[in-house]
C-alpha angles and dihedrals in degrees: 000000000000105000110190117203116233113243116227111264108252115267125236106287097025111125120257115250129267110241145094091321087048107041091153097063082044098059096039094052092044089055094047081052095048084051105038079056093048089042086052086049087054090051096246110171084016106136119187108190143088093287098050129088110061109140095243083060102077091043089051085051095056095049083049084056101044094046087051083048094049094048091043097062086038082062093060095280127215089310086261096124093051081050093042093044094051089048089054102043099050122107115253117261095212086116082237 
């Protein structure tokens, strides 16, 4: 028998979720998430020198990215997430 553990209701001031009721926030996450990729493949955060190459450092460059990314689509973005939204929000043409 699966027994699944009930999660705490959300207390006043947490965030709603994103999700169907949110695709906004969802739009918006997936195309700071799409960014903060594209910025990695640049080499944004990438150091090649005598101080760089501990292991915390690629994991501190990835946060670095995906502040810059956060800030860029709250800045108006690359114009994914209107795209992704609107694809989230149509009604389906199944004929259903």
């Amino acid at each position: 028998m699966l027994v699944t553990p009930s999660l705490p209701a959300p207390g006043p001031g947490a965030a709603p979720p994103a999700g169907p009721a949110h695709p906004r926030a969802a739009a918006e996450a997936l195309e700071a998430s799409f960014l903060s990729e594209m910025l990695k493949a640049t080499g944004l955060g990438e150091q090649h020198n005598s101080f760089s190459g501990s292991a915390g450092e690629a994991q501190f460059a990835s946060f670095h990215r995906a502040a810059i990314a956060r800030e860029i689509v709250a800045a108006g973005g690359m114009g994914l997430a209107e795209v992704i939204e609107a694809a989230m929000t149509e009604a389906p043409h199944d004929g259903a």
